[in-house]
Structures are given as structure tokens and as C-alpha cells.
C-alpha positions in Angstrom: 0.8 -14.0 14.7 3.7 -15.4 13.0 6.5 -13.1 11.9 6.0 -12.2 7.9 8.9 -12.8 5.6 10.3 -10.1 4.2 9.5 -8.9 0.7 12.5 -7.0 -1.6 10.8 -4.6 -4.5 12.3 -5.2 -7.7 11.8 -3.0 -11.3 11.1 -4.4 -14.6 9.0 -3.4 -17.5 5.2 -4.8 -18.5 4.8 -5.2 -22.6 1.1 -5.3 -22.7 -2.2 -3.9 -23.9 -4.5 -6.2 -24.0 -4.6 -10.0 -22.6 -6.0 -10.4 -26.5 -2.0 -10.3 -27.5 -3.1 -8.7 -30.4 -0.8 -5.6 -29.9 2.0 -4.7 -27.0 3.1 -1.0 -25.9 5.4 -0.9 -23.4 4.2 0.5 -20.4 5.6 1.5 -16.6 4.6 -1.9 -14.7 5.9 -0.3 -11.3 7.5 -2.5 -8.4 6.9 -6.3 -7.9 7.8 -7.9 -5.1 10.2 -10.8 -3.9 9.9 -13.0 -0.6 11.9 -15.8 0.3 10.3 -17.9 -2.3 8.1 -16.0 -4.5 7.9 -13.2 -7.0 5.2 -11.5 -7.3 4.2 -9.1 -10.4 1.8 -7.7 -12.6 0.2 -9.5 -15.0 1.8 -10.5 -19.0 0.5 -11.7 -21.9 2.3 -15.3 -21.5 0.7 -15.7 -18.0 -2.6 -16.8 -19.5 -2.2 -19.9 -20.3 -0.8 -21.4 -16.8 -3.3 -19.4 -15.0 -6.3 -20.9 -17.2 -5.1 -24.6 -16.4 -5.3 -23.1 -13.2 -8.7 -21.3 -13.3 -10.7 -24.1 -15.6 -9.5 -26.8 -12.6 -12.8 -27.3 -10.2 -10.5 -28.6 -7.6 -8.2 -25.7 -7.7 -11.1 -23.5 -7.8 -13.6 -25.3 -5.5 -14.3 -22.3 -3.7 -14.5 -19.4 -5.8 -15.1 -18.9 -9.0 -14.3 -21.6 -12.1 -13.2 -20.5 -15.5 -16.0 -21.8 -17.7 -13.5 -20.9 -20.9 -10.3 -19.3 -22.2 -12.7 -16.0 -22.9 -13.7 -16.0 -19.0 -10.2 -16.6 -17.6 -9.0 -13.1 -20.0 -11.5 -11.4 -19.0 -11.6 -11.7 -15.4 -8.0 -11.3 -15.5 -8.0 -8.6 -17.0 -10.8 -6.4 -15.5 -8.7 -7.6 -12.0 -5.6 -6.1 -14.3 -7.1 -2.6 -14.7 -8.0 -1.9 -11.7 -4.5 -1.6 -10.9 -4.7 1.6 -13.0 -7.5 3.1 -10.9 -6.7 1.4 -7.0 -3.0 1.6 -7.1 -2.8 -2.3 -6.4 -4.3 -5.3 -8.2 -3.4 -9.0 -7.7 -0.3 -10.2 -9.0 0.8 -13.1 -10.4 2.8 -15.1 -8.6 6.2 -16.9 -9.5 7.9 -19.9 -7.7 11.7 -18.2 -7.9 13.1 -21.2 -7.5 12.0 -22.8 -10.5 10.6 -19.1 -12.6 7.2 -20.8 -12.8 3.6 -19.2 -12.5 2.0 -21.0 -9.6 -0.9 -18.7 -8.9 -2.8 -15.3 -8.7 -3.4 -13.1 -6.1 -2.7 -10.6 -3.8 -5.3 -6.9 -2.8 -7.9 -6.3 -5.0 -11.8 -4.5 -5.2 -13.5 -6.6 -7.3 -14.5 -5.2 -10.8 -17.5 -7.1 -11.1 -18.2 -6.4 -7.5 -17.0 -3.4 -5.7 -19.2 -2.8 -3.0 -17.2 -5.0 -1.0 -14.0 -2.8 -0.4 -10.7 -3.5 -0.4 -9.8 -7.9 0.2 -7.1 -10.1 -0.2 -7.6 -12.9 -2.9 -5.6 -15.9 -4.2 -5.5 -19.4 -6.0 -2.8 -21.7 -6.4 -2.0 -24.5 -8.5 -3.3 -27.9 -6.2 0.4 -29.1 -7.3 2.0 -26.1 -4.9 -0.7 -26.7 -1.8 0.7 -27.4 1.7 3.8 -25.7 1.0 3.0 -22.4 2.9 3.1 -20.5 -0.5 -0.4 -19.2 0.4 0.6 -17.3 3.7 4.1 -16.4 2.0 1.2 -14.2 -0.3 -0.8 -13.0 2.5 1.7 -11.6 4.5 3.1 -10.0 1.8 0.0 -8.3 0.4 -0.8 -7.4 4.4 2.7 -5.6 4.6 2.0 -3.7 1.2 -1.1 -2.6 2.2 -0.5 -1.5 5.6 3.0 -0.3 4.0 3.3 1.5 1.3 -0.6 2.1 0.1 -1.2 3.1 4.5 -4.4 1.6 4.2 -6.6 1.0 7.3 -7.8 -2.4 6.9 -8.3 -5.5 4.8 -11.7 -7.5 4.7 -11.3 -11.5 3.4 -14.1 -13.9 2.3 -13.9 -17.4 2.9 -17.0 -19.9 2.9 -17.1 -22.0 5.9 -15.9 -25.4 4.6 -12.6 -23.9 3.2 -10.5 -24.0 6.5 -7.4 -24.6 4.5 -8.2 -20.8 3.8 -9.3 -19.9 7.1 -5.8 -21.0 8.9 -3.8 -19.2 6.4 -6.1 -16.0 7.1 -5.8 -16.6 10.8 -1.9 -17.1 10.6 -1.3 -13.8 9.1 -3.5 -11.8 11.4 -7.4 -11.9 10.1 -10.2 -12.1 12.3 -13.8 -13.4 12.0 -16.1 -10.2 11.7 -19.1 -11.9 10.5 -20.4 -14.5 8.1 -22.2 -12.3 4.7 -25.4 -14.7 3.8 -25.1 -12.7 0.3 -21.9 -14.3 -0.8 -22.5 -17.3 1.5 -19.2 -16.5 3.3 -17.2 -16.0 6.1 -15.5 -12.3 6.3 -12.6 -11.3 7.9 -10.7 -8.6 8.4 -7.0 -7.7 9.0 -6.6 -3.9 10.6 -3.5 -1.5 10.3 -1.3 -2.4 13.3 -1.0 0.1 15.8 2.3 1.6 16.7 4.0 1.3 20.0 3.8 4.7 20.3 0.3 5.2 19.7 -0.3 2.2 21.9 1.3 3.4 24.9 
């Protein structure tokens, strides 16, 4: 396993109520989180639109799921937003620092509009930012969050079997094949809590 960057936790504030932008309230948006190259954070308001020419892009989104409107892309992102509320974590959106651009989404998540799953790590990126290792810069950072901070035990992944630009990113940070789910017509995989030296010994 390659050695994860390190992630800085930095504070701002979240002006939002509703992806609507009808109203804003300001409310405690808690820690994001720098790497080397990215900034991840909860979602705002002026997110939407680079994330819908994201989401509304078959290539981008060959492999999960297509934004079939403006409407779909809100509210998917925010039912992913909520949960942040009730789970402690949600994805984030994620930043290119160098340029202060939005070049995806992603990051720990239960599905809203499918929970039974559990806890997984999710993402898309702009097909512009591919190949750059932005992707595992995400993973390893959600990985050390949740094994962190939220001390969970494990995180399960979904990939379907044609997506191995997935797969090696998954494999880099630590996953491992569990099983292939013929209900989601995917591959899952699952990163664990490491085990300390001194538990190991």
C-alpha cells in the first residue's frame, strides 16, 4: 500500500439551506480537509452548477449514475448533503487548490436512496482532471478520516467489473475484493481499520 498524503483540517462557515438557493442561514459547516492538492468541503450553493456539467456527462459518469436534469443533480446532492447531519460524514466536494476550482464529489457516504449497503467510499471527477492521481489523493484521505477521527471499523466500495481505472485506485489505497453483489451488478470491496502494532504483536 502506498503511503497516503497527509490531510490538514481547516474551518470555514457553510451559508446554506437548501441547494434551491432560495434562502441562506448560516450554519456550523465543521472541518474540511486539505492534502497536497486538494480541498475538500461540504457542499454550497455555487457548487451546483460545475458538479451538474459534471453529473449530466455519460462519460464522466459511465459507471454510476447520470444526472438526467438540473432537478436530479440537486436532489441527489442534496439527500448525499443531509446525511451529513445524521452519519457525521457525507461526501464533499472537492477543490483543485491550485487553481480554487470544483473538480469533483466524493468522499464516505450511506446512500440515502439506498442504505442497506453500509458505510462506502464514493467519487466522480471531471474527465478533464483523470490520470492525475486526484482520485487516490480522495481515497486515502477519506480512508484516514474514517479510520481516524469517525474510528470506524471498515469501508465497503462498489465498482462494476469493467471500471478498473476504479479498481487500481481502490487497490492502491488498501481495498480488497470481498465479493461481486449480482444486485448492483458490482464488484465490492472493502478497506478494514488497520491494526496497531501493538495489538498485532
Amino acid at each position: 500500500m502506498l503511503a497516503r498524503p497527509r490531510t490538514t483540517k481547516c474551518r470555514f462557515t457553510l451559508f446554506v439551506t437548501s441547494l434551491s438557493i432560495e434562502g441562506k442561514v448560516m450554519i456550523d459547516a465543521g472541518d474540511c480537509l486539505l492534502t497536497p492538492r486538494l480541498q475538500l468541503r461540504p457542499l454550497q450553493p455555487g457548487d451546483v452548477a460545475s458538479l451538474y456539467a459534471i453529473q449530466r456527462n455519460p462519460e464522466a459518469m459511465r459507471y454510476t449514475h447520470c444526472a438526467r436534469s438540473l432537478d436530479d443533480c440537486v436532489a441527489r446532492l442534496q439527500a448525499f448533503e443531509d446525511s451529513r447531519a445524521v452519519n457525521g460524514f457525507a461526501p464533499w466536494v472537492v477543490l483543485d487548490r491550485a487553481g480554487d476550482r470544483v473538480i469533483g464529489w466524493g468522499g464516505l457516504a450511506v446512500d440515502p436512496f439506498d442504505p442497506g449497503w453500509g458505510t462506502e467510499l464514493l467519487y466522480f471527477f471531471d474527465p478533464a482532471c483523470w490520470g492525475r492521481g486526484h482520485a487516490t489523493e480522495l481515497v486515502s484521505a477519506a480512508l484516514d478520516h474514517a479510520f481516524g477521527p469517525l474510528a470506524l471499523a471498515e469501508v465497503d466500495a462498489y465498482a462494476m467489473a469493467e471500471n478498473q481505472a476504479s479498481i487500481r485506485v481502490l487497490q492502491k489505497c488498501g481495498f480488497a475484493f470481498l465479493r461481486h453483489e449480482p444486485a448492483l451488478a458490482r464488484q465490492r470491496y472493502r478497506a478494514s481499520q488497520p491494526v496497531a502494532a501493538s495489538d498485532a504483536g
